[in-house]
MDAnalysis code that builds the backbone (N, CA, C; Angstrom):
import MDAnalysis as mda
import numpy as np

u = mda.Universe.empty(591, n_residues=197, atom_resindex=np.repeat(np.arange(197), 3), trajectory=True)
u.add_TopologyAttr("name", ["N", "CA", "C"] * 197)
u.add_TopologyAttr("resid", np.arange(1, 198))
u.add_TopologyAttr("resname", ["UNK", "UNK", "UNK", "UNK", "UNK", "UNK", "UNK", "UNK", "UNK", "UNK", "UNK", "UNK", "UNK", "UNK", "UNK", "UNK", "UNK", "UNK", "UNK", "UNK", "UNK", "UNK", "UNK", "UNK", "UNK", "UNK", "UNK", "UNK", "UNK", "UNK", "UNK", "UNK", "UNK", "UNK", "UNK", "UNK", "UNK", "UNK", "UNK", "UNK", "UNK", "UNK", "UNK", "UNK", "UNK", "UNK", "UNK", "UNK", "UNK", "UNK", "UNK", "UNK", "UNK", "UNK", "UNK", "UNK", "UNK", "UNK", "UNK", "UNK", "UNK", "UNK", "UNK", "UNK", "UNK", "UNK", "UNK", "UNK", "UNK", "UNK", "UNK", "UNK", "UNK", "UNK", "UNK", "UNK", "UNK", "UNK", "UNK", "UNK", "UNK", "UNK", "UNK", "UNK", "UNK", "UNK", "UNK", "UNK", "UNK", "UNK", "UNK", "UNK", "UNK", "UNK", "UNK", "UNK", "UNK", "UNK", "UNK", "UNK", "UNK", "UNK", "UNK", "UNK", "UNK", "UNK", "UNK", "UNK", "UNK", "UNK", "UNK", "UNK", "UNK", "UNK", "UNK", "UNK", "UNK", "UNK", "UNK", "UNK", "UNK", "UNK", "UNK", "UNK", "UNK", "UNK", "UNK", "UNK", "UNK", "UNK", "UNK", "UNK", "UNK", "UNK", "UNK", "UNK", "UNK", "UNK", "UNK", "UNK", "UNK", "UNK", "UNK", "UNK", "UNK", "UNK", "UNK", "UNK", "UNK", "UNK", "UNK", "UNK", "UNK", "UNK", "UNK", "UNK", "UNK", "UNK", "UNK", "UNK", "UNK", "UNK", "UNK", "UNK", "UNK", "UNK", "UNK", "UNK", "UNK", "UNK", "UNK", "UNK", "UNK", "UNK", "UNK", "UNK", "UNK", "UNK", "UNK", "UNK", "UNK", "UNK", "UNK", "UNK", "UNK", "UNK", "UNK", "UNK", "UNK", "UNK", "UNK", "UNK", "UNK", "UNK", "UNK", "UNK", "UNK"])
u.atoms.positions = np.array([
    [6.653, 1.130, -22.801],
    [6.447, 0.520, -21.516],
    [6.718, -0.980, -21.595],
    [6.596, -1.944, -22.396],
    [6.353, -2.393, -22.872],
    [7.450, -3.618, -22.404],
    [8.606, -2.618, -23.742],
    [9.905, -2.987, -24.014],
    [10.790, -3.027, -22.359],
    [10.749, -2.337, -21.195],
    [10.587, -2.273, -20.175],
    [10.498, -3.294, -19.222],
    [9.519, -3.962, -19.407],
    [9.019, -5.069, -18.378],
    [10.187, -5.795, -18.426],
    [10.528, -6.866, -19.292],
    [11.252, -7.718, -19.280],
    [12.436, -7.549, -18.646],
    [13.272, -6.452, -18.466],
    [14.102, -6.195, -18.055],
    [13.989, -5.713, -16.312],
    [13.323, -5.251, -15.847],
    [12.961, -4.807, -14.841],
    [12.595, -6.107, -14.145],
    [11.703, -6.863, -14.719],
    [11.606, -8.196, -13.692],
    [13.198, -9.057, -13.843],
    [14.123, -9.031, -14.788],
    [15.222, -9.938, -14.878],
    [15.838, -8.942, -14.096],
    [16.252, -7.506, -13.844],
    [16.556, -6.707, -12.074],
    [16.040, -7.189, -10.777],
    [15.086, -8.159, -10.857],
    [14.606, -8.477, -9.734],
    [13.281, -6.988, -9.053],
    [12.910, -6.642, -10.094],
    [12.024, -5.342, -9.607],
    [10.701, -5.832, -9.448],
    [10.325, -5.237, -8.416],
    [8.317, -5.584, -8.720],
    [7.756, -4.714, -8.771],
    [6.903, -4.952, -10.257],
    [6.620, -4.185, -10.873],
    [4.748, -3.578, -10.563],
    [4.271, -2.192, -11.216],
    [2.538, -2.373, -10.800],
    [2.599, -1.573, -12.400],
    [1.460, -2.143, -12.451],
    [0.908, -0.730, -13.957],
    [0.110, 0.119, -13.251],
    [-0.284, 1.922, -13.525],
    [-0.814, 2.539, -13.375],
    [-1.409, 2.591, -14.532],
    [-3.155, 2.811, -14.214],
    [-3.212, 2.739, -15.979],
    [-4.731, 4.396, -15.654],
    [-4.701, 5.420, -16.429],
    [-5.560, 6.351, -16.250],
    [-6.759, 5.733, -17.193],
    [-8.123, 5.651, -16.428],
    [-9.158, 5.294, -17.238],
    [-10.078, 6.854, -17.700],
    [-10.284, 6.188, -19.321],
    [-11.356, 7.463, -19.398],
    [-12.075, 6.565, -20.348],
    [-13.238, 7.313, -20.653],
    [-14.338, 7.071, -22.047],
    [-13.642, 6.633, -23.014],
    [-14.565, 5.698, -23.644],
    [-13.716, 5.388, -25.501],
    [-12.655, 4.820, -25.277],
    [-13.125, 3.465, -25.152],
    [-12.281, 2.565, -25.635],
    [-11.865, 1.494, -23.996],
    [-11.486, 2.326, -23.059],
    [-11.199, 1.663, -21.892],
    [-12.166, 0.760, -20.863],
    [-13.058, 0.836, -21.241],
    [-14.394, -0.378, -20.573],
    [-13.764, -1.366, -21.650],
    [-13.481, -1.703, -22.513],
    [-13.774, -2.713, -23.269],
    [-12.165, -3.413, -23.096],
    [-11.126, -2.375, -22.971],
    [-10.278, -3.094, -22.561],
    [-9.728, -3.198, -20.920],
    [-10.301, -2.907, -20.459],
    [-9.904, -3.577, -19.038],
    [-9.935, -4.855, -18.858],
    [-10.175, -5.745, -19.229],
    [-10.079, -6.644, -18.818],
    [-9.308, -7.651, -19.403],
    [-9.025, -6.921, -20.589],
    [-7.583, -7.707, -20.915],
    [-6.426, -7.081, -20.034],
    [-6.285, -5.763, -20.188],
    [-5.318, -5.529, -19.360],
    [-4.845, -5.773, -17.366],
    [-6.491, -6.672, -17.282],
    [-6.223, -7.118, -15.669],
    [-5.606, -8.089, -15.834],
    [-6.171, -9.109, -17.571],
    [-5.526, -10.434, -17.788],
    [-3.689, -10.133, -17.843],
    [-3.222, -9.444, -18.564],
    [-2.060, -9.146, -18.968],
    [-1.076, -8.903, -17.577],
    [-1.375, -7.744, -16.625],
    [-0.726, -7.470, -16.012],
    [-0.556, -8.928, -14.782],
    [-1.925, -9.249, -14.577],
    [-1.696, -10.349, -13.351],
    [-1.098, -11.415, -14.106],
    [-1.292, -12.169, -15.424],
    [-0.608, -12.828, -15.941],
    [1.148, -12.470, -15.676],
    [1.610, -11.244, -15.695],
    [2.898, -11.159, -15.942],
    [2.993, -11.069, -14.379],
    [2.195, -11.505, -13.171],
    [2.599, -11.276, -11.695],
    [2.616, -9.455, -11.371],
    [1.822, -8.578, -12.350],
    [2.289, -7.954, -11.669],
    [0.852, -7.068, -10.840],
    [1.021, -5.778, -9.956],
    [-0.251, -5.541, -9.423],
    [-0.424, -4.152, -10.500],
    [-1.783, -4.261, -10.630],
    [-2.886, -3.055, -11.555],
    [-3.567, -2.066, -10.918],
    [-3.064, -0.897, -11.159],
    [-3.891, 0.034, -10.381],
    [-4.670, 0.781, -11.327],
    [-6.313, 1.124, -11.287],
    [-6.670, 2.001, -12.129],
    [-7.182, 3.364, -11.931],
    [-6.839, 4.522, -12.217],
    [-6.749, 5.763, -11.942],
    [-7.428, 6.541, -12.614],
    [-8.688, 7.657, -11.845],
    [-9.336, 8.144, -12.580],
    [-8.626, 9.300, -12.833],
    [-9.147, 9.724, -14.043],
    [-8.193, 11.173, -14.594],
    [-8.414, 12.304, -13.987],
    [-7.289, 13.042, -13.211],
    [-7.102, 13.620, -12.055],
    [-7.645, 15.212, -13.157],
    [-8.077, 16.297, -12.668],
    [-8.266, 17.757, -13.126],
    [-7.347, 18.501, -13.175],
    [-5.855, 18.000, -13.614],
    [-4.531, 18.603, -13.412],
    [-4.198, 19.189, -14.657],
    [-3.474, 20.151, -14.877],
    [-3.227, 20.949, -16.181],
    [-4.049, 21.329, -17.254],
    [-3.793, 21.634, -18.447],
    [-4.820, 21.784, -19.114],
    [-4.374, 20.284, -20.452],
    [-5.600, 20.244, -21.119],
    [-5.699, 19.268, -21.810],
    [-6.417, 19.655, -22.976],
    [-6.628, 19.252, -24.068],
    [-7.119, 19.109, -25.240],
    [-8.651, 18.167, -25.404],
    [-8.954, 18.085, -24.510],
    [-10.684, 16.992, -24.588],
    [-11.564, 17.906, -23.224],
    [-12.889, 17.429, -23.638],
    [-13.598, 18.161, -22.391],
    [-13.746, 16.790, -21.496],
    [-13.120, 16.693, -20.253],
    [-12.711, 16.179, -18.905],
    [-14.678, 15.352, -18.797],
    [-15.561, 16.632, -19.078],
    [-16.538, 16.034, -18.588],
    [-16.982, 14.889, -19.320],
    [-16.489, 14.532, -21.258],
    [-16.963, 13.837, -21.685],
    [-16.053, 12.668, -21.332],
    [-14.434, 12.357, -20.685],
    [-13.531, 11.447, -20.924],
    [-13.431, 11.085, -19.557],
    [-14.301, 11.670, -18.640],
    [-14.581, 10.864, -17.170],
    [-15.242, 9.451, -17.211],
    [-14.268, 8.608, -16.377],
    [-14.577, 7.493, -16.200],
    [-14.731, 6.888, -14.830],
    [-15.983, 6.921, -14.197],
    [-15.979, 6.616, -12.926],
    [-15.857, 5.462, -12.340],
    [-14.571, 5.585, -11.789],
    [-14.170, 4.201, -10.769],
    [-15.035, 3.224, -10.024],
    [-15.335, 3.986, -9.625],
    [-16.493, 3.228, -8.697],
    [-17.795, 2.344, -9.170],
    [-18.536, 3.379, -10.295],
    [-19.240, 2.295, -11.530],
    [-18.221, 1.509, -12.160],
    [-17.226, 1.345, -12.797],
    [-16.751, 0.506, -13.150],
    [-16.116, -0.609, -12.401],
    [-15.898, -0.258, -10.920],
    [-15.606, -0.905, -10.390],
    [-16.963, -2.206, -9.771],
    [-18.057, -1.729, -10.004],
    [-19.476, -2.302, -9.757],
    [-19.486, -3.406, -10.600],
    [-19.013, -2.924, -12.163],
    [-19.521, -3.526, -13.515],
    [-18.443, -4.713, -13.439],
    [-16.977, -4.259, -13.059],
    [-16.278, -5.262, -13.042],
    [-16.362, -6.680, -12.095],
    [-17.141, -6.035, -10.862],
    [-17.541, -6.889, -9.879],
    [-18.686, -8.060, -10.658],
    [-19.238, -7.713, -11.525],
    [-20.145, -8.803, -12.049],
    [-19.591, -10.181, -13.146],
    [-18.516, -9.728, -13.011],
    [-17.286, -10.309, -14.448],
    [-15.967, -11.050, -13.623],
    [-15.529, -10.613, -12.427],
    [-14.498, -10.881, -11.883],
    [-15.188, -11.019, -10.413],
    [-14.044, -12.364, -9.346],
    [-14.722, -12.054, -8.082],
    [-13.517, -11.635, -7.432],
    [-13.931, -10.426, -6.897],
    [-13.103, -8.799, -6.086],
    [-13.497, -9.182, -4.793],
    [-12.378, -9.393, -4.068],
    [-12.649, -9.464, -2.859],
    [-11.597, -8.244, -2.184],
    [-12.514, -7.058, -1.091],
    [-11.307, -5.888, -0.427],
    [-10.449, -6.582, 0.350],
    [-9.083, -6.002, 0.098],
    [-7.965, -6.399, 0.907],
    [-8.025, -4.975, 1.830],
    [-7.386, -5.258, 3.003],
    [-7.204, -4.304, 4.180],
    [-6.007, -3.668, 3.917],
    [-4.889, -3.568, 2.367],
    [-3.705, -3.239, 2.410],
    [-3.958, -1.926, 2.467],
    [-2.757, -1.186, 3.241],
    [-2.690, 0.448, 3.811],
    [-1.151, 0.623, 2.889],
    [-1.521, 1.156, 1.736],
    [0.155, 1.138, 1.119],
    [0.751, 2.582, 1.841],
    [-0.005, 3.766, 2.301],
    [0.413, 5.220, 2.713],
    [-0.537, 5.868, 1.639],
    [-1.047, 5.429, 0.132],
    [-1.639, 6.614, -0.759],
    [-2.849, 5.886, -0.883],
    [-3.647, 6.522, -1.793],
    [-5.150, 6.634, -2.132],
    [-5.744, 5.422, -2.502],
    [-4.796, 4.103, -3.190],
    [-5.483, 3.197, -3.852],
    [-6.164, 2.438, -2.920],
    [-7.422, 2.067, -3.399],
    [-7.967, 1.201, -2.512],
    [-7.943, -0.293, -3.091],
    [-7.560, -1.682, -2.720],
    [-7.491, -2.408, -3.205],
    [-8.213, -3.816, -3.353],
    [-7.903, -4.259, -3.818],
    [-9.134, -5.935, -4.309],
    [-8.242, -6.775, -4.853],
    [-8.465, -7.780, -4.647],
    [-7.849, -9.023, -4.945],
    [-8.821, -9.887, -5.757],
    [-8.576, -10.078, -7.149],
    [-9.237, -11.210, -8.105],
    [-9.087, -12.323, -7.374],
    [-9.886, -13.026, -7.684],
    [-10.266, -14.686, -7.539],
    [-9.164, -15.385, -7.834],
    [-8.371, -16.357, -6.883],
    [-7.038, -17.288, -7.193],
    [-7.521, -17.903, -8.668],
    [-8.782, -18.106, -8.935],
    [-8.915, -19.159, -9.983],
    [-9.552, -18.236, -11.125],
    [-9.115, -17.211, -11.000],
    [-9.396, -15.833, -12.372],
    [-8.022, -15.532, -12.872],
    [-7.332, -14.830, -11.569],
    [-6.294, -14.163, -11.646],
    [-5.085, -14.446, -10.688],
    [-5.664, -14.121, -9.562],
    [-5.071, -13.997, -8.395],
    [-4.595, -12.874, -8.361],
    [-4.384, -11.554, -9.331],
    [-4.098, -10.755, -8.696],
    [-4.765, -9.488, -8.163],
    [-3.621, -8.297, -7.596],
    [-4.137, -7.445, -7.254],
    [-4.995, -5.951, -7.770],
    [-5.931, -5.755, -7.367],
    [-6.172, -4.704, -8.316],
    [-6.165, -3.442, -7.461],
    [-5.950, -2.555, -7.709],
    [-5.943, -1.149, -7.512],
    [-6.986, 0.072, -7.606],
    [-7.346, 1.063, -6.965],
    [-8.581, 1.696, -7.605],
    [-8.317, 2.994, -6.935],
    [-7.761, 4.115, -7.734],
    [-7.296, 5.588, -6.817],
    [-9.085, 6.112, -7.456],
    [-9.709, 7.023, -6.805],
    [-11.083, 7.384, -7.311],
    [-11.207, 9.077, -6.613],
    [-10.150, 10.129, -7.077],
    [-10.342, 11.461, -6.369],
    [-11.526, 11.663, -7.056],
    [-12.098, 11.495, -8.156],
    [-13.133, 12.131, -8.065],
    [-14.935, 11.961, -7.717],
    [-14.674, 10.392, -7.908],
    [-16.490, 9.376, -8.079],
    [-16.127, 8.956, -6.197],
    [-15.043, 9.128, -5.455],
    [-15.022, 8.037, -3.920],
    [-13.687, 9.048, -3.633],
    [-14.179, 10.631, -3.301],
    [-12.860, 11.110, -2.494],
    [-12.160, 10.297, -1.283],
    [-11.025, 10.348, -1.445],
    [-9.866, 9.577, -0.623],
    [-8.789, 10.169, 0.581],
    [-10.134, 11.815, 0.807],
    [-8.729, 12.623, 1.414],
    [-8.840, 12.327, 2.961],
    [-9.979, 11.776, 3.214],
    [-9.601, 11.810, 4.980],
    [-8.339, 10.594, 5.264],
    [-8.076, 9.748, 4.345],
    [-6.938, 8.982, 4.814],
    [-5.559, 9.241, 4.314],
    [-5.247, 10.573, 3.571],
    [-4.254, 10.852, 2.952],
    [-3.003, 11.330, 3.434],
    [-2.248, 10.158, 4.102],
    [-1.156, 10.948, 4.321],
    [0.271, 11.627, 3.703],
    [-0.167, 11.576, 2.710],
    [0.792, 12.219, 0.966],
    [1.380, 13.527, 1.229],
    [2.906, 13.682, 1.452],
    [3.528, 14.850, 1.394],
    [4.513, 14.704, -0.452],
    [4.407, 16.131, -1.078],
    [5.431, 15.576, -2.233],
    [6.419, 16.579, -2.653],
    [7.568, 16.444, -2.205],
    [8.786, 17.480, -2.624],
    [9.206, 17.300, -4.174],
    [9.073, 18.987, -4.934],
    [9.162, 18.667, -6.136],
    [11.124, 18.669, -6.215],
    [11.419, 18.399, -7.527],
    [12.758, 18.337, -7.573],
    [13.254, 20.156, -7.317],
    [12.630, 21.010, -7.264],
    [13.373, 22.105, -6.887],
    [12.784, 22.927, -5.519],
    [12.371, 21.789, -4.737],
    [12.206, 21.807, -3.206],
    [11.045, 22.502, -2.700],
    [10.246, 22.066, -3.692],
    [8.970, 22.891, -3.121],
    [8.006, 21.692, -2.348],
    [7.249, 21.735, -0.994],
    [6.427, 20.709, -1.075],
    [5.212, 21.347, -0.926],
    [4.439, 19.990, -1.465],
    [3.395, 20.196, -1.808],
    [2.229, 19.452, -0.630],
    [1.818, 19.837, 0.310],
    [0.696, 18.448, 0.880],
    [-0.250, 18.387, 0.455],
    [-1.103, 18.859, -0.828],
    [-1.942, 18.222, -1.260],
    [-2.233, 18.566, -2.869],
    [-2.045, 17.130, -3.980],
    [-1.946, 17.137, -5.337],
    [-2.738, 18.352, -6.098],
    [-4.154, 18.182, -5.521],
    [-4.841, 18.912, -5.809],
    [-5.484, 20.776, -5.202],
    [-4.130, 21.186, -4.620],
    [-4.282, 22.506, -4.096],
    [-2.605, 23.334, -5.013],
    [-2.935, 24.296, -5.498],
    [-2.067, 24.813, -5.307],
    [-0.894, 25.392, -5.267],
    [-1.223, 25.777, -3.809],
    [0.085, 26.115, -2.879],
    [1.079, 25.312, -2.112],
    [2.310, 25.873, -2.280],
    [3.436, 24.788, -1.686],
    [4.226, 25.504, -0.962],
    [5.226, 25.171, -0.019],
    [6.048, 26.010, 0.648],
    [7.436, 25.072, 0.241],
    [8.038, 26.750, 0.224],
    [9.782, 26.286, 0.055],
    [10.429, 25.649, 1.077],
    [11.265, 24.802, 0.557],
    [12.236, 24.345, 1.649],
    [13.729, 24.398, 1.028],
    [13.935, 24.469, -0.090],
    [15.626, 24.832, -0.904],
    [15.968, 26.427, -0.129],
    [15.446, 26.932, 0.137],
    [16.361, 27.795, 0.668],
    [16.992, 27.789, 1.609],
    [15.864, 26.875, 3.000],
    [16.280, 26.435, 4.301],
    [17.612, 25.542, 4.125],
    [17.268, 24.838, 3.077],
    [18.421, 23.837, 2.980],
    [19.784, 24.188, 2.761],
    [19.344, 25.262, 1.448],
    [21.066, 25.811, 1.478],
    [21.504, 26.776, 2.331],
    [20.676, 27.511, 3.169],
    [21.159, 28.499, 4.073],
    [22.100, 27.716, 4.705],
    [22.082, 27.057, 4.965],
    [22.755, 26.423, 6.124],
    [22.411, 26.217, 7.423],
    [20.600, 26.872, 7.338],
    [20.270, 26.674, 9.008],
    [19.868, 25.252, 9.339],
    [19.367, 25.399, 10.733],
    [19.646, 24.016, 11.590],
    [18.255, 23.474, 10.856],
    [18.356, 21.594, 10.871],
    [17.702, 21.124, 11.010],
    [16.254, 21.281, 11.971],
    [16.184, 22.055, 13.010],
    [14.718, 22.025, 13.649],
    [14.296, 23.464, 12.695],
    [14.842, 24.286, 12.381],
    [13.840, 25.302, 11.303],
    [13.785, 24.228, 10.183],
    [14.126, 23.660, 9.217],
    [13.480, 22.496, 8.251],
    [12.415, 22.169, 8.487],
    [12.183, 21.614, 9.947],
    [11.104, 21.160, 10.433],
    [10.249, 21.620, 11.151],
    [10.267, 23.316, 11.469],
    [9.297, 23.700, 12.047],
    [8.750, 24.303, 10.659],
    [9.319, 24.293, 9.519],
    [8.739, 24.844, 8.200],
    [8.054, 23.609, 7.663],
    [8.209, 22.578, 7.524],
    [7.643, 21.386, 7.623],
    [6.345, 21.057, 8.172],
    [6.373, 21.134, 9.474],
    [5.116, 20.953, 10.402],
    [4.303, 21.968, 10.420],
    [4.916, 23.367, 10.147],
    [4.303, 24.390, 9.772],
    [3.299, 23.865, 8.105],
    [3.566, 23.416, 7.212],
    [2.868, 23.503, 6.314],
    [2.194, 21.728, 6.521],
    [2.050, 21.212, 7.144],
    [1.459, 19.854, 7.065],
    [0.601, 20.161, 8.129],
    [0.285, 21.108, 9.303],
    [-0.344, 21.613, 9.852],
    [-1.634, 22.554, 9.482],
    [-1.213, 22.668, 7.577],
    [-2.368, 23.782, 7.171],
    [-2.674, 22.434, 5.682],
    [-2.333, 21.213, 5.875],
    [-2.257, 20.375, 4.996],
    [-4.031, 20.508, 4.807],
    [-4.908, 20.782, 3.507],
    [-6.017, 20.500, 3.738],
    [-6.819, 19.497, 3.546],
    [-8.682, 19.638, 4.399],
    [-9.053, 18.339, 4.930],
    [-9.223, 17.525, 3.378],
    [-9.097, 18.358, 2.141],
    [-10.101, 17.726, 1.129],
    [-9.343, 18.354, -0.294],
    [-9.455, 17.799, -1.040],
    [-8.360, 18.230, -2.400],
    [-9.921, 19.112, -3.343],
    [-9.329, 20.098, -4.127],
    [-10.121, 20.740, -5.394],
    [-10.189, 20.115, -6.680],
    [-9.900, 19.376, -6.817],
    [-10.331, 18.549, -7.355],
    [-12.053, 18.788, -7.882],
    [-12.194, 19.381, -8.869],
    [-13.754, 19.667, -9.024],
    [-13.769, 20.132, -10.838],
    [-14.537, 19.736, -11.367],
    [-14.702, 19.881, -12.845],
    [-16.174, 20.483, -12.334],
    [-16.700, 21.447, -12.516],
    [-18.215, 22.115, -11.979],
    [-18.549, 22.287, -13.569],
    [-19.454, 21.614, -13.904],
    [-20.527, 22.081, -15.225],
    [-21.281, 20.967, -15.258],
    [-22.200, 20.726, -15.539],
    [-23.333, 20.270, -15.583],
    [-23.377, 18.709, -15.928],
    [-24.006, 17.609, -14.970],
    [-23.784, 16.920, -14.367],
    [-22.719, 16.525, -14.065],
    [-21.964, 16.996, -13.306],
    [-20.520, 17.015, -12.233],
    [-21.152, 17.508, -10.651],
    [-20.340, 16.828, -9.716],
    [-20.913, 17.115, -8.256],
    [-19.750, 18.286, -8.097],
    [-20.258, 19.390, -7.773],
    [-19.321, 19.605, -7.322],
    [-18.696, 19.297, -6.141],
    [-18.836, 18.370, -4.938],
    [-18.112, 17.462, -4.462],
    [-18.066, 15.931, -4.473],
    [-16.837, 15.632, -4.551],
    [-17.204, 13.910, -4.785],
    [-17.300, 13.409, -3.310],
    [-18.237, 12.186, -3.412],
    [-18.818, 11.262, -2.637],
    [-17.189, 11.183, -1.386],
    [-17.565, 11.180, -0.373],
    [-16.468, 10.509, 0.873],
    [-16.506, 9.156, 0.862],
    [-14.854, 8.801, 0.738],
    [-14.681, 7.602, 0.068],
    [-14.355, 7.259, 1.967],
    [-14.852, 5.665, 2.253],
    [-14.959, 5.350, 3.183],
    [-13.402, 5.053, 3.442],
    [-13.092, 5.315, 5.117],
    [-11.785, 4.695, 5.140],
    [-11.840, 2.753, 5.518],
    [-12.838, 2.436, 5.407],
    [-12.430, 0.828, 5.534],
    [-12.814, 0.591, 4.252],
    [-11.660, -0.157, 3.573],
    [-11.151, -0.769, 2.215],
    [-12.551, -1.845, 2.202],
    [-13.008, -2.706, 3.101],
    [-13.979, -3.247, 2.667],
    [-15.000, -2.474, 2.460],
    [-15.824, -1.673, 2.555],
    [-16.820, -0.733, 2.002],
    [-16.606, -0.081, 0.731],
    [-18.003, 0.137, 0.329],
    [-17.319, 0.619, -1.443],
    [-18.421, 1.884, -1.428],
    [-17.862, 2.899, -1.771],
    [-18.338, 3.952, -2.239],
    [-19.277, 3.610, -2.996],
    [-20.578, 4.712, -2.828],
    [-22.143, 4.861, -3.602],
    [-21.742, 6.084, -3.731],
    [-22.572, 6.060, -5.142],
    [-23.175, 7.333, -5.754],
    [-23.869, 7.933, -5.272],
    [-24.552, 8.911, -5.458],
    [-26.012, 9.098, -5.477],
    [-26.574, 9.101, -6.730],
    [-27.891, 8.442, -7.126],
    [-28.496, 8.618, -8.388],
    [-29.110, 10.106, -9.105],
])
């Protein structure tokens, strides 16, 4: 990634890090890596580890909740919410001009669900879409495409499946202390998701 940067900003690209937080090891470095990325101008998003595929660690011990960390970081850095609406989940904050100045990022499907504002459609490369990361089911559209039929069947197959788009992703690790639903993450960026204790 690394080797990367340099070249991408001499393209004239602007750049963000996505960075997945879990247990062990990542509290201690966040905060170099807020130093690093805003140092290099660029914006930081941090992402809790989504319940996607299978993996080699138990999920329940390498969960890292956004939202507490986002508390802890608030005592170390001054986070002020920005109102930015990029189209996806991150909710964002802006460091202190005289810390950082930059932007920080915070996707939280599981500690501050994010689905009532989600307007995320995602066509995979062999035309399946998907409206929601965490469901599923997808409907075809490569066949419509190569049939050769008209553009309004595309789109009544389209509106047809963004019409059954659902209210809330599965997203759920269920075993013992896990919710099985996460907290409703507020849609105004200035409000910050609570737990419950």
């Amino acid at each position: 990634m690394l080797a990367g940067i340099e070249p991408a900003f001499s393209a004239g690209l602007k750049i963000k890090i996505n960075a997945v937080a879990m247990h062990g090891g990542f509290e201690t470095e966040v905060d170099d890596l807020i130093r690093f990325a805003h140092g290099q101008g660029m914006d930081l998003t941090l992402i809790e580890e989504m319940p996607l595929g299978d993996v080699s660690h138990d999920r329940r011990e390498s969960h890292l909740s956004l939202t507490d960390l986002r508390h802890r970081l608030s005592g170390r850095w001054t986070l002020t919410p920005l109102p930015d609406r990029t189209g996806g989940p991150a909710r964002y904050m802006r460091v202190a001009e005289t810390e950082t100045g930059g932007r920080l990022g915070f996707i939280t499907p599981l500690s501050c669900d994010f689905c009532a504002g989600c307007t995320r459609l995602r066509v995979s490369a062999t035309g399946e879409l998907f409206t929601c990361m965490g469901e599923e089911g997808s409907v075809g559209l490569r066949d419509v495409l190569r049939s050769g039929e008209s553009d309004q069947v595309l789109e009544a197959r389209i509106l047809d499946a963004v019409s059954r788009k659902p209210e809330g992703h599965a997203f759920r690790i269920s075993s013992s202390g896990w919710r099985e639903s996460p907290a409703p993450c507020p849609i105004s960026e200035a409000e910050t998701c609570t737990l419950p204790s």
